[in-house]
N, C-alpha and C positions, 0 to 999 in steps of 0.2 A: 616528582611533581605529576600531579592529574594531567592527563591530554584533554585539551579541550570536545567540548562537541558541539557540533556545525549541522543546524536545523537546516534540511532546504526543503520551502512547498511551492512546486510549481502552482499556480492557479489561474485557472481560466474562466473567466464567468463565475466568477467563485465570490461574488460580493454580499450574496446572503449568508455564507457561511464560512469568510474566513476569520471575522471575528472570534465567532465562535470558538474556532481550533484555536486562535492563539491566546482565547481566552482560559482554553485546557490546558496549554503546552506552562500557561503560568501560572497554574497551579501547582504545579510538580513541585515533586519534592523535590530537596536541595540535592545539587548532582557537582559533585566535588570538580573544580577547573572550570575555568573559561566558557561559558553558553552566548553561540551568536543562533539567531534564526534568520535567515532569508527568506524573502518572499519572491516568487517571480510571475510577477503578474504577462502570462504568454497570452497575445491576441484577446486580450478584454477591450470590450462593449460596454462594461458597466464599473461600477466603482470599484471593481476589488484591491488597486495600488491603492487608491486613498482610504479605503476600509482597513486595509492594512497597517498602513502610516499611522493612524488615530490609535492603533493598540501599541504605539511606541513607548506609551510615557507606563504602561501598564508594565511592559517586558522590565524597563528603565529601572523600575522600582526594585525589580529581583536582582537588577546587576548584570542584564543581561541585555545583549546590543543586537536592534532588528533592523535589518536591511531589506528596502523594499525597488526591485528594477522592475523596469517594464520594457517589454520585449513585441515589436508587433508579430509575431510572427507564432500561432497557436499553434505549436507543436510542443509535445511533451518532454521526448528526447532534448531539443536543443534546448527546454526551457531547465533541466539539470544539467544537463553542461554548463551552460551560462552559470550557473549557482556554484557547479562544481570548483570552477575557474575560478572564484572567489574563498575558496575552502583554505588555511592558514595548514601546512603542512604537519602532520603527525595527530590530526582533528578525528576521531569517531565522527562518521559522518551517517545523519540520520533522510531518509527521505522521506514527507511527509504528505499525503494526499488532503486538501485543503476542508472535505466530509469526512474527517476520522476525528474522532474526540478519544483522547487520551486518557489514563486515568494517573493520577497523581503519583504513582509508584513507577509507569513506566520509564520516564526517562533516565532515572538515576539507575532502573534495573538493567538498562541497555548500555549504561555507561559501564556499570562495575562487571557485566559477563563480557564487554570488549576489550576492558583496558588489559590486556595481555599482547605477545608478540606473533604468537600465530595467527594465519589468517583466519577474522571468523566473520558469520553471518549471521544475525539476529533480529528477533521479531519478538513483540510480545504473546498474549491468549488472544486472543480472535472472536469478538463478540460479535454475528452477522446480525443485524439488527432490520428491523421492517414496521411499516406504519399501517398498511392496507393489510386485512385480510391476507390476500394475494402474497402480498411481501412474506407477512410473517411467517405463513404455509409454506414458504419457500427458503426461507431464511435456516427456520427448524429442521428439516429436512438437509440441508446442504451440510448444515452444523455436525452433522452426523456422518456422515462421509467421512473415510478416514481420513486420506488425506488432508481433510481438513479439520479433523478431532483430534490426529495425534500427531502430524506433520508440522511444518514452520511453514507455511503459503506467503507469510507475509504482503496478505492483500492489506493495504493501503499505506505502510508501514512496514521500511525493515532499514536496517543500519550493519552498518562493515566498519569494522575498523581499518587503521592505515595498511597493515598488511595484503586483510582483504579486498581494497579498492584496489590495489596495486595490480589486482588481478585480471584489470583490462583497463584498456584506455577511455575514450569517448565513450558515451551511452549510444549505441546503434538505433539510426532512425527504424525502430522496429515498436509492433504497437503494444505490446507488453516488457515496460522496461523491467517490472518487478518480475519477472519467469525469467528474463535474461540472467537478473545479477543473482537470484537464486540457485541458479544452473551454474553461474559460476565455481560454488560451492558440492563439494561431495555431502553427503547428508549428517554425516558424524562432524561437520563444520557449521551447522545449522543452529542454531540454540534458538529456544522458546523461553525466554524468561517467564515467569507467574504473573509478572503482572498483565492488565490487560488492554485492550480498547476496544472501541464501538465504532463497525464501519458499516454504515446501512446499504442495501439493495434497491434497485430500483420499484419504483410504485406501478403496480398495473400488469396482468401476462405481458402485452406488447410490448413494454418495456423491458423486460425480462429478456424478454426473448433476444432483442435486438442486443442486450448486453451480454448476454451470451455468447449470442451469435460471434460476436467481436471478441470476448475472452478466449474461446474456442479458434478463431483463428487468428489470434497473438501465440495461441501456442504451437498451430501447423504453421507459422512462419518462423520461430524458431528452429523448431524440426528441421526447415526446409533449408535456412541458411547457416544453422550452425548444427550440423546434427552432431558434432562433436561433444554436445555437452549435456545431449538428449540421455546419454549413460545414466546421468547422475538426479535424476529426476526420483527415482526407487518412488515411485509414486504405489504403499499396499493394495493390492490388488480387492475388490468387492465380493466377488465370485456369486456364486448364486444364492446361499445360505445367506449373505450378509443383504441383496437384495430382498430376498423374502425378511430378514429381520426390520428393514427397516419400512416395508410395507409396512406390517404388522403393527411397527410400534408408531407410527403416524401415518394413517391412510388419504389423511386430506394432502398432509404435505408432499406423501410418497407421488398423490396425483399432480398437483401444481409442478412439481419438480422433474417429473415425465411428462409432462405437457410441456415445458419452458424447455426439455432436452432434444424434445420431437423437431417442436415449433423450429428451434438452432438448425437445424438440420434442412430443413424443410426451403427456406432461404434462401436467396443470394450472398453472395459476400458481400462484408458490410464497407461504406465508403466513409464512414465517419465515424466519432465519439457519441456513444448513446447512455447517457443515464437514467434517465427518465423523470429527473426531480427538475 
């Protein structure tokens, strides 16, 4: 028998666009077993529990059961714990950022590279997607970077099956949950499935910046309280040949992209969540 899989998006303020996603997530194509999705509406202001609620009859249709809690309290980490807590034991469990749109092949490609007994780690293709100028020059640019052309980053989206969560307990109040549960995993544990999604950038340098600023230090707080698992990052190194290549082959973006790396730097440490949208 298929293992089920167990949607969970946390979302915060996420009432423009959580429609959206779970109007992707039910597109998919058919993914053998059991599909619940969870919604957890953490510290919203605006409609996102009940923007989520209205896509019930939508999920209902495929066979599929959505759950939507509301949690005052906007933190990321507890808002997957909480989801966690509700996960039916031996579930592929996916985590969903409430801006990613899916593409119809992912879910069923995440179910069939998991449903096996060793622990593993998957993500789909990684489309960086952008609206402004600005974005898109930065989008193009980053896309290129190895780590992120040939690596599993699993920015907005990644999924462990039961062995793999096994692999630690609670989600650490730490501000990059997706770099923790990555690290959990050695890289030959990693899988990229072919299919893909679409997770966009923020609009504007200053947004940029300040979102950096903050991915960059989710990852020196890793470092800092778990450097045990800082081993298994094998992040290809760029060296200098591959920075002059990628000048060379986008010079708009090679600059937006060193301007948004400078700008991080240049900064205080960030106190909050910055998207920009």
């Amino acid at each position: 028998m298929s293992p089920p899989i167990e949607v969970l998006i946390p979302a915060s303020n996420e009432a423009a666009l959580i429609e959206g996603c779970l109007a992707a997530l039910a597109a998919s194509r058919p993914v053998p077993g059991p599909v619940g999705v969870t919604v957890i509406a953490n510290g919203c202001r605006d409609a996102t529990a009940a923007r989520a609620r209205a896509m019930a009859g939508t999920l209902a249709a495929r066979g599929w059961r959505l759950r939507v809690i509301e949690q005052a309290l906007g933190a990321k980490p507890a808002a997957l714990n909480a989801g966690d807590a509700l996960v039916p034991a031996g579930a592929i469990r996916v985590y969903l950022d409430a801006d990613v749109t899916v593409s119809p092949p992912l879910l069923a490609a995440l179910h069939a590279a998991l449903d096996v007994p060793a622990p593993l780690y998957a993500s789909g293709r990684l489309r960086i997607t952008g609206r402004g100028r600005v974005a898109r020059a930065y989008a193009r640019l980053w896309a290129r970077v190895p780590f992120m052309a040939a690596g599993v980053p699993g920015c907005g989206i990644y999924a462990v099956n039961p062995a793999g969560r096994a692999r630690w307990g609670a989600f650490p109040d730490v501000i990059s949950d997706d770099g923790f549960a990555r690290l959990m995993f050695a890289p030959e544990e990693r899988i990229a499935v072919e299919a893909g999604y679409d997770w966009p950038v923020a609009e504007g340098l200053g947004a940029l910046v300040r979102v950096r600023r903050r991915q960059d230090a989710g990852m020196a707080e890793i470092a800092r309280r778990f450097p045990e698992i800082m081993t298994r990052e094998a992040k290809p190194p760029l060296g200098a040949r591959g920075v002059a290549r990628l000048a060379a082959a986008d010079p708009l973006g090679f600059a937006v992209y060193g301007a948004v790396a400078l700008g991080s730097r240049l900064g205080g440490a960030p106190d909050h969540w910055s998207r920009g949208r």
